[in-house]
N, CA, C and O atoms as a Maestro MAE file, in Angstrom:
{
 s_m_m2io_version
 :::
 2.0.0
}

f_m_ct {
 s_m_title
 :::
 protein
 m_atom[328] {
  # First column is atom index #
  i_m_mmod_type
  r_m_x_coord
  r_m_y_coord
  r_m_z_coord
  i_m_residue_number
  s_m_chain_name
  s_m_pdb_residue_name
  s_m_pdb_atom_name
  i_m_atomic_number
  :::
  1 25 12.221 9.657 7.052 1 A "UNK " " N  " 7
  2 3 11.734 8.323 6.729 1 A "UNK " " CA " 6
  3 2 10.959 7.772 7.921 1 A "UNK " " C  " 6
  4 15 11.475 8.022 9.011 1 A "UNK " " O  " 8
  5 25 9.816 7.067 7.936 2 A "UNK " " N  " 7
  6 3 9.222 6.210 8.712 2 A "UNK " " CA " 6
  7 2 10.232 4.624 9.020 2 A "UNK " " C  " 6
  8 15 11.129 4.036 8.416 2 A "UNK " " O  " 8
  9 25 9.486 4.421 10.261 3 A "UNK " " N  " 7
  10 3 9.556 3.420 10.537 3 A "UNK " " CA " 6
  11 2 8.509 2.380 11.346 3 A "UNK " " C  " 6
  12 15 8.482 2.448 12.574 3 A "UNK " " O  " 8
  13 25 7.740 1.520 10.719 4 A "UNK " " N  " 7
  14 3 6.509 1.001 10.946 4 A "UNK " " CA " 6
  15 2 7.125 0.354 12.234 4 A "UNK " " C  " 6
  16 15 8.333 0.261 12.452 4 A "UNK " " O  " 8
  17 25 6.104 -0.085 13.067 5 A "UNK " " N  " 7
  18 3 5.801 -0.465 14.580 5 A "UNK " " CA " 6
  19 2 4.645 -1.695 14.352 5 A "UNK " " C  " 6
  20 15 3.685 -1.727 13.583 5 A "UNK " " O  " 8
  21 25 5.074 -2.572 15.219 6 A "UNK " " N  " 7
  22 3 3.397 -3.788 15.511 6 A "UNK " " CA " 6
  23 2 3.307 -4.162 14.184 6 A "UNK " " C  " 6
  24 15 4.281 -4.209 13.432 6 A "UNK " " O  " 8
  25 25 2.288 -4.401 13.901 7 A "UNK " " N  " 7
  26 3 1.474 -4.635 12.711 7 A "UNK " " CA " 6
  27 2 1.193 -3.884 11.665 7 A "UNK " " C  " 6
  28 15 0.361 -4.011 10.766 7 A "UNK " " O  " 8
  29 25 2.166 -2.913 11.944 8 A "UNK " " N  " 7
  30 3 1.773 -2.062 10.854 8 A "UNK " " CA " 6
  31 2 2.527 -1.982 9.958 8 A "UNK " " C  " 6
  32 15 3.694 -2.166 10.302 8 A "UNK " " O  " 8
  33 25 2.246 -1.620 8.083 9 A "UNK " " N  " 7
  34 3 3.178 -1.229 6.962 9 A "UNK " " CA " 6
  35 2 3.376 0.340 6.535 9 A "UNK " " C  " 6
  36 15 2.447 1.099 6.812 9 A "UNK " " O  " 8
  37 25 4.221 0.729 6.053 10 A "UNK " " N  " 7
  38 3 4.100 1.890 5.939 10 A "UNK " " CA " 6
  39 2 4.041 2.153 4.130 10 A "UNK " " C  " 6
  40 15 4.787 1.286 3.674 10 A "UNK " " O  " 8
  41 25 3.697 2.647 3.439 11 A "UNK " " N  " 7
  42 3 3.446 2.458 2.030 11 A "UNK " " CA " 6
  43 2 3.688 3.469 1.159 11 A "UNK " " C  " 6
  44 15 2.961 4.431 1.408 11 A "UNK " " O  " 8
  45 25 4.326 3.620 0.350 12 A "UNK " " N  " 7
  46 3 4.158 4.583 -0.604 12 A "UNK " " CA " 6
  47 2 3.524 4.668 -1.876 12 A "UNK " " C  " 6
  48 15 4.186 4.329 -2.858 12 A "UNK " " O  " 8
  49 25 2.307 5.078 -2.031 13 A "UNK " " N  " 7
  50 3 0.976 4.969 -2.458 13 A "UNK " " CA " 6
  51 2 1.807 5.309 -4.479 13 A "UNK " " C  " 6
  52 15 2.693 6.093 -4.818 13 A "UNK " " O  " 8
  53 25 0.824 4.117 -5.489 14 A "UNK " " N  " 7
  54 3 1.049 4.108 -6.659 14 A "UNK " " CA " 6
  55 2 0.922 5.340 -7.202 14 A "UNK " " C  " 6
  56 15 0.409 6.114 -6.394 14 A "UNK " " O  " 8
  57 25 1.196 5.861 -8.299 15 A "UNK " " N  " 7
  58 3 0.883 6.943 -8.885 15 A "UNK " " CA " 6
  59 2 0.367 7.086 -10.215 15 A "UNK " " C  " 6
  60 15 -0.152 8.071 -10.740 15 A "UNK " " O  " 8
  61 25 0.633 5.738 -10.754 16 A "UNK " " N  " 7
  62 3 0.022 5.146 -12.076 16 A "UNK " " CA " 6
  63 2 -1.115 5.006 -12.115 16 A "UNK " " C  " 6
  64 15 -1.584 4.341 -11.191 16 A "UNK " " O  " 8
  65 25 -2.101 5.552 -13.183 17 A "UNK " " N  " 7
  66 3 -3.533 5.482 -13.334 17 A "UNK " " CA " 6
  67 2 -3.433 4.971 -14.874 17 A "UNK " " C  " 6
  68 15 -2.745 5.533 -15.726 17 A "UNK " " O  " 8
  69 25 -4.115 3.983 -15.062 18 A "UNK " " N  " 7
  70 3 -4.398 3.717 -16.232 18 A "UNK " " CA " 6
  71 2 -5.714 4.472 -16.814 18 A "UNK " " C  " 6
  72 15 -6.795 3.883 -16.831 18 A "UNK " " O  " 8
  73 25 -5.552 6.002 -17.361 19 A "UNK " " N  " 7
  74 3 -6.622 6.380 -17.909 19 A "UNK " " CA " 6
  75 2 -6.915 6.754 -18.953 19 A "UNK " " C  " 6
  76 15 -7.267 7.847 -19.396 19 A "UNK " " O  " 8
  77 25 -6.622 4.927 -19.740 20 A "UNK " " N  " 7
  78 3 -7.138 4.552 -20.907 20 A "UNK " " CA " 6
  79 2 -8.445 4.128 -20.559 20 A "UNK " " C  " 6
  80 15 -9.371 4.550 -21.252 20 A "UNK " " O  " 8
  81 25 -8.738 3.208 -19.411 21 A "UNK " " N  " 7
  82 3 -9.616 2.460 -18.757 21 A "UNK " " CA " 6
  83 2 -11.148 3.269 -18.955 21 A "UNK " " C  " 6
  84 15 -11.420 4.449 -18.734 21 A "UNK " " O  " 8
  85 25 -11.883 2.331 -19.378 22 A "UNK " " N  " 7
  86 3 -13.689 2.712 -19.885 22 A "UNK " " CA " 6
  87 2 -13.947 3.317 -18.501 22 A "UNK " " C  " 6
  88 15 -14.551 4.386 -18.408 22 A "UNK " " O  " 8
  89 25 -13.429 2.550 -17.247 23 A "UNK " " N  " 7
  90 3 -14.063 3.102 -16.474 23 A "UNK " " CA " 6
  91 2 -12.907 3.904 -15.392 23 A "UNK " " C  " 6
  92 15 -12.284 3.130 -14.665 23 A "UNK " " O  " 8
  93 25 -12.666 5.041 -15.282 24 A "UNK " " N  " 7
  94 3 -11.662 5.803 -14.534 24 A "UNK " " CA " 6
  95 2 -12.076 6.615 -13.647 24 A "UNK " " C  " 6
  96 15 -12.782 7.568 -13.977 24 A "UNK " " O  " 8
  97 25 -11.713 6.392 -12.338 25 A "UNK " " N  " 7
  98 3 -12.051 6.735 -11.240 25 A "UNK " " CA " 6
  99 2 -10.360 7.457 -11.177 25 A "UNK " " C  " 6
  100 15 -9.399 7.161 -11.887 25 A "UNK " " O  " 8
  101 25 -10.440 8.434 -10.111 26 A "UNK " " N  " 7
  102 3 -9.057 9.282 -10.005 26 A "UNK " " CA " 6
  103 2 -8.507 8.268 -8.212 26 A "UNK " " C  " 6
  104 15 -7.301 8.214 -7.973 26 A "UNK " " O  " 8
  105 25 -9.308 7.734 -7.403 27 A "UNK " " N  " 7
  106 3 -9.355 7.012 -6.050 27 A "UNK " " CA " 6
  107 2 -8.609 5.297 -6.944 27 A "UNK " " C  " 6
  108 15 -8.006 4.462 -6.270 27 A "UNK " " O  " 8
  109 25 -8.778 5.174 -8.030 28 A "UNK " " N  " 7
  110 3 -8.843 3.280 -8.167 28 A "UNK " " CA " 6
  111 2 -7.491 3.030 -7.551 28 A "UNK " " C  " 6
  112 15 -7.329 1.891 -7.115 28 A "UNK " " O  " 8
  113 25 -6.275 4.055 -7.405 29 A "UNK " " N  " 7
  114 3 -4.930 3.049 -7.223 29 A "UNK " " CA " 6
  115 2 -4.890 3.579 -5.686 29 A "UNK " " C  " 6
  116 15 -3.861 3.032 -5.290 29 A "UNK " " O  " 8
  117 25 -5.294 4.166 -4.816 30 A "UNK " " N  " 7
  118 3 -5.410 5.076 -3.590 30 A "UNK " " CA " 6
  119 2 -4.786 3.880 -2.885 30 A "UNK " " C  " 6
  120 15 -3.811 4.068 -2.158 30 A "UNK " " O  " 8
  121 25 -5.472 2.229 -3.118 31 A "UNK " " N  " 7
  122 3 -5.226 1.095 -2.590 31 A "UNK " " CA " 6
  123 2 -4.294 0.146 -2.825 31 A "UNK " " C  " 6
  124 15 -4.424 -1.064 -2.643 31 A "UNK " " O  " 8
  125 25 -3.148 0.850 -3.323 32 A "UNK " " N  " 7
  126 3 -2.352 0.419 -3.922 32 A "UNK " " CA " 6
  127 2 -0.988 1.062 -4.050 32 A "UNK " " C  " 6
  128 15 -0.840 2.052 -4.767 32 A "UNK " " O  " 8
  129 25 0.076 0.490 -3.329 33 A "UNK " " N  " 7
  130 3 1.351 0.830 -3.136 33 A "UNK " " CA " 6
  131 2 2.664 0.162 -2.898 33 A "UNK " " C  " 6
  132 15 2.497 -0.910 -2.316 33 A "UNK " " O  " 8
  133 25 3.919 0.437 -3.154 34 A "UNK " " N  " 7
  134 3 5.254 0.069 -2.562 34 A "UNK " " CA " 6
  135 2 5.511 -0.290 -1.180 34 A "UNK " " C  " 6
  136 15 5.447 0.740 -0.508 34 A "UNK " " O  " 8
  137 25 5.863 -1.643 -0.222 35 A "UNK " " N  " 7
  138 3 6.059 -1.481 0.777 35 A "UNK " " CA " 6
  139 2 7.758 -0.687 1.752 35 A "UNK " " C  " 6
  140 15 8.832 -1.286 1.794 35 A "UNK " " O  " 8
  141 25 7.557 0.407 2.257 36 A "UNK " " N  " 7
  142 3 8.774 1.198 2.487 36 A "UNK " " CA " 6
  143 2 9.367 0.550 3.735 36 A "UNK " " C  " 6
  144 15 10.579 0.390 3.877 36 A "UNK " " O  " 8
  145 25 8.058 0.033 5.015 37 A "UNK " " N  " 7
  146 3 8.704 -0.418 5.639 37 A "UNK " " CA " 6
  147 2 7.668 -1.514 6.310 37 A "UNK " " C  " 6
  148 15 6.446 -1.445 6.179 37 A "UNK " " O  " 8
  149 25 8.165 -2.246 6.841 38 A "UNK " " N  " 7
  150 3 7.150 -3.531 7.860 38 A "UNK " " CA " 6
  151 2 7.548 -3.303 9.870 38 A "UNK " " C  " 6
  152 15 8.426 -2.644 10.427 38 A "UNK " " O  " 8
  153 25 6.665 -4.008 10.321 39 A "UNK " " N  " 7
  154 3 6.887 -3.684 11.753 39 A "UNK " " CA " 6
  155 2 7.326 -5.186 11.896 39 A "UNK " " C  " 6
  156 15 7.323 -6.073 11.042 39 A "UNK " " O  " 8
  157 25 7.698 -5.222 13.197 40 A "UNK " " N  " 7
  158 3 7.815 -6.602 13.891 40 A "UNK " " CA " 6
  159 2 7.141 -8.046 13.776 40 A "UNK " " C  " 6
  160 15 7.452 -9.188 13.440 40 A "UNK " " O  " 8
  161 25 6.019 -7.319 14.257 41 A "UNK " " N  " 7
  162 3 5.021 -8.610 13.813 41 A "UNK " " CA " 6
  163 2 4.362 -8.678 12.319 41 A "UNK " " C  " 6
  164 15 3.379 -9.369 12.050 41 A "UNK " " O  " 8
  165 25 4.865 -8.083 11.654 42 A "UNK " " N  " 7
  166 3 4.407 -7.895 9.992 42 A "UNK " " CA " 6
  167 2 5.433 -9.577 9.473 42 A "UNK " " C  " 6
  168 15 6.650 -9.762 9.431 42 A "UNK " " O  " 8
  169 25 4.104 -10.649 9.113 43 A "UNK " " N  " 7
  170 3 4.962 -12.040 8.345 43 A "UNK " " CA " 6
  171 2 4.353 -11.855 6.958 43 A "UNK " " C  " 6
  172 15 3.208 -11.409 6.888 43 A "UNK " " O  " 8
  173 25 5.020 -12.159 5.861 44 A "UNK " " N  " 7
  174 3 4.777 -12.486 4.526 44 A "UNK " " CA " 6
  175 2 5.011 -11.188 3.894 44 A "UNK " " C  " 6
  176 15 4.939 -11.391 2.682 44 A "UNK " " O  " 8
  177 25 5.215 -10.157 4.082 45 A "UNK " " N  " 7
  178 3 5.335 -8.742 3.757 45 A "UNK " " CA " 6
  179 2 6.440 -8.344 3.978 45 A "UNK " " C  " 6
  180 15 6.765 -8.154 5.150 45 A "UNK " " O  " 8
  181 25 7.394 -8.086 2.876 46 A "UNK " " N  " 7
  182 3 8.687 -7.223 2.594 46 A "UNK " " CA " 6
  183 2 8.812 -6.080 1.926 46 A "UNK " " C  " 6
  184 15 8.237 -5.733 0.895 46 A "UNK " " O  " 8
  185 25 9.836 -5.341 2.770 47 A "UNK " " N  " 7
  186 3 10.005 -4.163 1.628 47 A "UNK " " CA " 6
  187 2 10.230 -3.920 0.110 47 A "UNK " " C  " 6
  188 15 11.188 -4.336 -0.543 47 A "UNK " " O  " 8
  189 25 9.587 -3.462 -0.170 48 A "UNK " " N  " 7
  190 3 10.087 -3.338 -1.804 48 A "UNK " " CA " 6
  191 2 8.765 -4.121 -2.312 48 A "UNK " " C  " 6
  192 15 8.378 -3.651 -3.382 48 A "UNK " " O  " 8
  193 25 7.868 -5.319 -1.777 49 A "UNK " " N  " 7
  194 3 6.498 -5.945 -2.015 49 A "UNK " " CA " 6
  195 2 5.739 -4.740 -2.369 49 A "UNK " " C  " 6
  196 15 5.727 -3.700 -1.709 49 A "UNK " " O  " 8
  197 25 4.892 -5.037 -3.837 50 A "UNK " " N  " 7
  198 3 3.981 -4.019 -4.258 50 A "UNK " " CA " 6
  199 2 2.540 -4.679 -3.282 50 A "UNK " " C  " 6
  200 15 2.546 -5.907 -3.186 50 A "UNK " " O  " 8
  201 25 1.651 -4.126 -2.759 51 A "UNK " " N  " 7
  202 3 0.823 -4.911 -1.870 51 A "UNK " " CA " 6
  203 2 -0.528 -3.896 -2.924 51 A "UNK " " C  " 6
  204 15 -0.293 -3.046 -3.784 51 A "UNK " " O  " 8
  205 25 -1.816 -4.370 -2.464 52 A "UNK " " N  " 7
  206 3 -3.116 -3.688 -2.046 52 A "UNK " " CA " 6
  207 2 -3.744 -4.208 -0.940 52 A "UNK " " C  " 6
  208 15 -3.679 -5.317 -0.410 52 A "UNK " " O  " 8
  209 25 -4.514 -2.970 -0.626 53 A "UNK " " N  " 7
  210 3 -4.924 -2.941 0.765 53 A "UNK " " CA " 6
  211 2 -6.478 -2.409 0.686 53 A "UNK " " C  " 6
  212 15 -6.901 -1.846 -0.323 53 A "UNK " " O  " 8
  213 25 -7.209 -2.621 1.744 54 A "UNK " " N  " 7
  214 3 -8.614 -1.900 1.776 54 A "UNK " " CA " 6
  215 2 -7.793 -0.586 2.042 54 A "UNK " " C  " 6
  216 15 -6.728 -0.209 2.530 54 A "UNK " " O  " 8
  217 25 -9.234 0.009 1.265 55 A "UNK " " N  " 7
  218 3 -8.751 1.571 0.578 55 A "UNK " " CA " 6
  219 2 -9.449 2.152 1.609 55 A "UNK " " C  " 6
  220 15 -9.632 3.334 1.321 55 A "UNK " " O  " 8
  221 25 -10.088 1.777 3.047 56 A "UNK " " N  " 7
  222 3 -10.279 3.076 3.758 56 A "UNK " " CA " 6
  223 2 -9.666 2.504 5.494 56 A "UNK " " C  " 6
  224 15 -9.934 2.945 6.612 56 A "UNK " " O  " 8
  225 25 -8.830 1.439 5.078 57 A "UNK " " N  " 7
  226 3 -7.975 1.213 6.100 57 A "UNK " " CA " 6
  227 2 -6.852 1.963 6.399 57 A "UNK " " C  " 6
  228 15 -6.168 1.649 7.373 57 A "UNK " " O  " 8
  229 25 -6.491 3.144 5.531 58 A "UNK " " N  " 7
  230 3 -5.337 3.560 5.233 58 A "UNK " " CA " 6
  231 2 -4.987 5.015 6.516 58 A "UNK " " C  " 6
  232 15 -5.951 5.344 7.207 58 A "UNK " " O  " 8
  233 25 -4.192 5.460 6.644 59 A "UNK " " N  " 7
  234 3 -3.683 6.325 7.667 59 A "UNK " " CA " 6
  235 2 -2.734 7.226 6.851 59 A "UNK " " C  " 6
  236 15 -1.589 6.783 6.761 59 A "UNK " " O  " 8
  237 25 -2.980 8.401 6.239 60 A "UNK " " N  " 7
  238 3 -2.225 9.248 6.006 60 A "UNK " " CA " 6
  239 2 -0.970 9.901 6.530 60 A "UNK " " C  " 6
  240 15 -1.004 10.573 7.561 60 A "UNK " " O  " 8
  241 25 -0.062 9.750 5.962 61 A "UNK " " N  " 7
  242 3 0.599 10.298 6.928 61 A "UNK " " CA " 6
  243 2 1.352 11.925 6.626 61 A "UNK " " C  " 6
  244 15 0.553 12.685 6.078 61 A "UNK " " O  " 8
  245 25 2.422 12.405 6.838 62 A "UNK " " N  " 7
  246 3 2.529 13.981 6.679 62 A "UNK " " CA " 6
  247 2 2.849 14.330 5.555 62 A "UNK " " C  " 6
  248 15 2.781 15.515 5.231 62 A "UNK " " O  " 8
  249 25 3.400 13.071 4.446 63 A "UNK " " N  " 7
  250 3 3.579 13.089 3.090 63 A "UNK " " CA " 6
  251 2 2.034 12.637 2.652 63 A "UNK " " C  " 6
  252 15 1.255 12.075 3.423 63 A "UNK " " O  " 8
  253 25 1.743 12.984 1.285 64 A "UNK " " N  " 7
  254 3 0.619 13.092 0.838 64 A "UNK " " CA " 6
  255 2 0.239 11.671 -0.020 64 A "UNK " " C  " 6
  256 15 -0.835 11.091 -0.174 64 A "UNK " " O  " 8
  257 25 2.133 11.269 -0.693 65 A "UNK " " N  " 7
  258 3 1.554 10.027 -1.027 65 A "UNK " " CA " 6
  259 2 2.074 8.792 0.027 65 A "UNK " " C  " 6
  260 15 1.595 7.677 -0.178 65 A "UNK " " O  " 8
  261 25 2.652 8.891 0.697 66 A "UNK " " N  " 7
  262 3 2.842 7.745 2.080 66 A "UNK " " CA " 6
  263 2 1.734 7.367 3.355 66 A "UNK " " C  " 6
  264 15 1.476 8.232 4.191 66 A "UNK " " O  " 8
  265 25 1.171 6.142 3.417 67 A "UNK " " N  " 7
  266 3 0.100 6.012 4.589 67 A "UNK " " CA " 6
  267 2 1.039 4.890 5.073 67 A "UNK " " C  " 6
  268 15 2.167 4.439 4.874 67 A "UNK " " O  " 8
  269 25 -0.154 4.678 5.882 68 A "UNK " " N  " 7
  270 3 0.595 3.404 7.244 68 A "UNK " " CA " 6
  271 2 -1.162 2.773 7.088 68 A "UNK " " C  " 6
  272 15 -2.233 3.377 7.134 68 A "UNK " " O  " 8
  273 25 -0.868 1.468 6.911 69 A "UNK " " N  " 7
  274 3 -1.590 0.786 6.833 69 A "UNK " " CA " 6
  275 2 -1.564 -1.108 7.950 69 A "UNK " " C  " 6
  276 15 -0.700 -1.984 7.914 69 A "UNK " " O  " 8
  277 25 -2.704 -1.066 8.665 70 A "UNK " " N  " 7
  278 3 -2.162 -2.890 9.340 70 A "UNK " " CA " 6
  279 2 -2.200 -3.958 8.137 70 A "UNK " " C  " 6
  280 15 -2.587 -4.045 6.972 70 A "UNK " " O  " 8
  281 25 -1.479 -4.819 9.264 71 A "UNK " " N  " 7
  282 3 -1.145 -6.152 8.080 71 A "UNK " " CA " 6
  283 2 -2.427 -6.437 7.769 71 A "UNK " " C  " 6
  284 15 -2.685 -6.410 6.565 71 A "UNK " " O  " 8
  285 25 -3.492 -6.758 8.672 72 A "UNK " " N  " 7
  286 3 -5.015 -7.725 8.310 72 A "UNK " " CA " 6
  287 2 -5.821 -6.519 7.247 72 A "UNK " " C  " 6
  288 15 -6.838 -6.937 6.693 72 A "UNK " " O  " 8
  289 25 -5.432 -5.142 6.967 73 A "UNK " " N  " 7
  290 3 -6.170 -4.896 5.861 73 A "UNK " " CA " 6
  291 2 -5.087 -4.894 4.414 73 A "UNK " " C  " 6
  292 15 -5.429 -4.064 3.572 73 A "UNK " " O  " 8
  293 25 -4.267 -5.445 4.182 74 A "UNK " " N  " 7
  294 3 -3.251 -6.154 3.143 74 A "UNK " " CA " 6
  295 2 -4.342 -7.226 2.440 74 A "UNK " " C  " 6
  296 15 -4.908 -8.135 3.048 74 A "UNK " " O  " 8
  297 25 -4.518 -6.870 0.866 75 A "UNK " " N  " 7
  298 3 -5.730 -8.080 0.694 75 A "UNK " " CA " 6
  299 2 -4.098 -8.578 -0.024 75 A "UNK " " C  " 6
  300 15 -3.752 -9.503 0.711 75 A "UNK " " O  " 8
  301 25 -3.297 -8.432 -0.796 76 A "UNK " " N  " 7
  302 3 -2.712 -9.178 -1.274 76 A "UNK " " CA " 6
  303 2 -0.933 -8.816 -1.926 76 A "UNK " " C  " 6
  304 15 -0.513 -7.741 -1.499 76 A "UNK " " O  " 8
  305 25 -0.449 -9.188 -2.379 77 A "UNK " " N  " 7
  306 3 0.883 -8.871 -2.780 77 A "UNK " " CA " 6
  307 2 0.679 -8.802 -4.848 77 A "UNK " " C  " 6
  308 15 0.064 -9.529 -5.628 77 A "UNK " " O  " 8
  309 25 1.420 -7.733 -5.019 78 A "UNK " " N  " 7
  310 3 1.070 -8.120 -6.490 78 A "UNK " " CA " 6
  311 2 1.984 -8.352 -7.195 78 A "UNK " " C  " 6
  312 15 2.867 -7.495 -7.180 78 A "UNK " " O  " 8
  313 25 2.241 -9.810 -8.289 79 A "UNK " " N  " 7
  314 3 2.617 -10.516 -8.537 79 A "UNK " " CA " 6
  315 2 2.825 -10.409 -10.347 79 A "UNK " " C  " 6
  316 15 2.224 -11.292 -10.958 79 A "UNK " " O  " 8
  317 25 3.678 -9.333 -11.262 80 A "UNK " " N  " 7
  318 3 3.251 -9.374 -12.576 80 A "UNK " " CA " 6
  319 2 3.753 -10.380 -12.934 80 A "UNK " " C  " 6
  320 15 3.644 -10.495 -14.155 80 A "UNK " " O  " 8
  321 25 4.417 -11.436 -12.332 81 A "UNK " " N  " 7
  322 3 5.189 -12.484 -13.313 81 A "UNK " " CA " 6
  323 2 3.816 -13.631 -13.490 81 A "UNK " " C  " 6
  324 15 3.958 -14.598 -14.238 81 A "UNK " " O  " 8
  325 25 2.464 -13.404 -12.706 82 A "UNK " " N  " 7
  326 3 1.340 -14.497 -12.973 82 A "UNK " " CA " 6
  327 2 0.954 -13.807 -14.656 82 A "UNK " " C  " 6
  328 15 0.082 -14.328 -15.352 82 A "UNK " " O  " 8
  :::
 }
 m_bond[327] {
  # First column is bond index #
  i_m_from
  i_m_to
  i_m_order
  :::
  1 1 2 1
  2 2 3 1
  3 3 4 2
  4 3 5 1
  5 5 6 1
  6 6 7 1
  7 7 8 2
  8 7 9 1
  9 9 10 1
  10 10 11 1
  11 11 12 2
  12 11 13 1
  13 13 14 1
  14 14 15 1
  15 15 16 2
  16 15 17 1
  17 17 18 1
  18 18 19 1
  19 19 20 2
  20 19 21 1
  21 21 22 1
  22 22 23 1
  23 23 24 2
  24 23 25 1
  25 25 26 1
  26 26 27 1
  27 27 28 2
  28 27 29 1
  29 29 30 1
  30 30 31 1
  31 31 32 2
  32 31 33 1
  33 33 34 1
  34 34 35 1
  35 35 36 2
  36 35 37 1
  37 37 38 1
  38 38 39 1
  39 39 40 2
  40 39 41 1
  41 41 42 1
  42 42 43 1
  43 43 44 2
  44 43 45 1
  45 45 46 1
  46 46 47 1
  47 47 48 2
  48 47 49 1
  49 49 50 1
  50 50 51 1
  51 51 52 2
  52 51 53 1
  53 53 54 1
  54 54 55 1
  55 55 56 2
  56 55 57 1
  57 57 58 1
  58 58 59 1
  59 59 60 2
  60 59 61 1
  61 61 62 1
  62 62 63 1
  63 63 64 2
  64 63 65 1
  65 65 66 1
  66 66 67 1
  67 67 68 2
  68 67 69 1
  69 69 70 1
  70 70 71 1
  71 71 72 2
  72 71 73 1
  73 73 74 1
  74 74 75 1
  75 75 76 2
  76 75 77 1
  77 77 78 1
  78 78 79 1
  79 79 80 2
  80 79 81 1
  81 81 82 1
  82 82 83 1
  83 83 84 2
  84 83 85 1
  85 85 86 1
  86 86 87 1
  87 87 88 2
  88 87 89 1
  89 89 90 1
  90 90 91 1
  91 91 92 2
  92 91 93 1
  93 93 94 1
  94 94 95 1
  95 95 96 2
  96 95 97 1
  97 97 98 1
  98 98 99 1
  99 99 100 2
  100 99 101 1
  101 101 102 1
  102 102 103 1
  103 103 104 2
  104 103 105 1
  105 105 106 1
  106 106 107 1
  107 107 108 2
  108 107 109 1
  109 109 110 1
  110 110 111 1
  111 111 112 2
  112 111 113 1
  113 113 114 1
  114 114 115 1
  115 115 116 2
  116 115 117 1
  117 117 118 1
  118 118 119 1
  119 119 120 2
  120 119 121 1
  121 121 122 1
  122 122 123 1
  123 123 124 2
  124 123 125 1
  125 125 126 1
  126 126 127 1
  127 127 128 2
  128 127 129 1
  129 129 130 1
  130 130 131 1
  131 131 132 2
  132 131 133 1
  133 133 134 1
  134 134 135 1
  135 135 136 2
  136 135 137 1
  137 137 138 1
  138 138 139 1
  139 139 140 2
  140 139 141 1
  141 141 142 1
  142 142 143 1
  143 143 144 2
  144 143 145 1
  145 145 146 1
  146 146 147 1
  147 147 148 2
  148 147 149 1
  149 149 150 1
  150 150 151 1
  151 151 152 2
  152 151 153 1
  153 153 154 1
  154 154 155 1
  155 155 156 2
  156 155 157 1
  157 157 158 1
  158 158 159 1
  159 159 160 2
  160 159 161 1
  161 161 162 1
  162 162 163 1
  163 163 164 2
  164 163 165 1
  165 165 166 1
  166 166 167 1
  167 167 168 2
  168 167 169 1
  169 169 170 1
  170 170 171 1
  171 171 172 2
  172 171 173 1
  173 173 174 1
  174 174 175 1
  175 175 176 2
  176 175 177 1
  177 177 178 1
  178 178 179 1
  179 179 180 2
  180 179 181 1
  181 181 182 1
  182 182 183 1
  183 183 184 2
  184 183 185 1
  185 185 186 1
  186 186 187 1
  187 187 188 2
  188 187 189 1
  189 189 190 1
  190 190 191 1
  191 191 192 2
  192 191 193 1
  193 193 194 1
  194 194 195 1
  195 195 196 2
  196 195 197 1
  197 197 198 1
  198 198 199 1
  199 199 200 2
  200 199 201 1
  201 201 202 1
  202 202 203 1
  203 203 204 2
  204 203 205 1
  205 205 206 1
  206 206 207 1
  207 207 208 2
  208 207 209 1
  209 209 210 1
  210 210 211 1
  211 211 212 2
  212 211 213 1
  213 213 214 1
  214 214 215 1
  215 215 216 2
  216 215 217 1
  217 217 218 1
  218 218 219 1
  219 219 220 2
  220 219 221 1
  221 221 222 1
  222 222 223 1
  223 223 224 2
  224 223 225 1
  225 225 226 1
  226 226 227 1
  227 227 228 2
  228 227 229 1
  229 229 230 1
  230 230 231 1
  231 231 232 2
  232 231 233 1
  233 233 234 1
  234 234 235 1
  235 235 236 2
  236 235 237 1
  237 237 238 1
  238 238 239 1
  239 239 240 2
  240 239 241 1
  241 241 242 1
  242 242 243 1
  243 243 244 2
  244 243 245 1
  245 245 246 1
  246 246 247 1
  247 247 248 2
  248 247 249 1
  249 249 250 1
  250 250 251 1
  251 251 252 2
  252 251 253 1
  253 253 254 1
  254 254 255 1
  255 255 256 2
  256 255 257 1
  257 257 258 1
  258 258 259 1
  259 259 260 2
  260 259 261 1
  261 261 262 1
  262 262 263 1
  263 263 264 2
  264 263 265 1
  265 265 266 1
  266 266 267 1
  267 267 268 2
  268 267 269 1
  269 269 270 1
  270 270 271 1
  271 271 272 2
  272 271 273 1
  273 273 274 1
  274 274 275 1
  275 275 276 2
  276 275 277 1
  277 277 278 1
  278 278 279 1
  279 279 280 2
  280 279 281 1
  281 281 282 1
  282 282 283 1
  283 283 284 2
  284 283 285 1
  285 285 286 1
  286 286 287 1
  287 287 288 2
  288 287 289 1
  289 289 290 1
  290 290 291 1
  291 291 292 2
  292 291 293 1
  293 293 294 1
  294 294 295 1
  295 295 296 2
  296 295 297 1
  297 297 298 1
  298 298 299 1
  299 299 300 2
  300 299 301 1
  301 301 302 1
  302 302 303 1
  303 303 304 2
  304 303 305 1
  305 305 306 1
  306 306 307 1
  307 307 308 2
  308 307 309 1
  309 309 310 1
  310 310 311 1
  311 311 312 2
  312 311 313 1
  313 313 314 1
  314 314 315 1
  315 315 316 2
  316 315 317 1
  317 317 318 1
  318 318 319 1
  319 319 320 2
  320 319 321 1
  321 321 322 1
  322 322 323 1
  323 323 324 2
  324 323 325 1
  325 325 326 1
  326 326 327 1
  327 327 328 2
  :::
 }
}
């Protein structure tokens, strides 16, 4: 298991593709994941928060679907109860 540092999240990337969608790209959820862990200075961001993030902010890490991503490329938390 990771453990994020500073500003950073560590993520475990979606796996759901909606490809019903007119328009389907195999990259659309790449930006989009589970938060596994937060660092220190990580505010508003908890584990278990589904987040998206800029999709080439991301940092791969030795698992294929887990990156490490900073807080300032987090565009948002996602919210199905809106």
């Amino acid at each position: 298991m990771y453990r994020a540092i500073m500003d950073r999240v560590i993520v475990r990337l979606c796996s759901t593709n909606d490809k019903s969608s007119l328009i389907y790209d195999e990259k659309r959820y790449r930006n989009r994941g589970v938060v596994l862990s937060v660092g220190p200075e990580v505010s508003g961001i908890k584990v278990g928060d589904e987040i998206i993030f800029h999709y080439f902010d991301d940092l791969p890490l030795e698992q294929k679907d887990i990156v490490a991503v900073r807080e300032k490329s987090v565009l948002g938390i996602v919210d199905e109860s809106i």
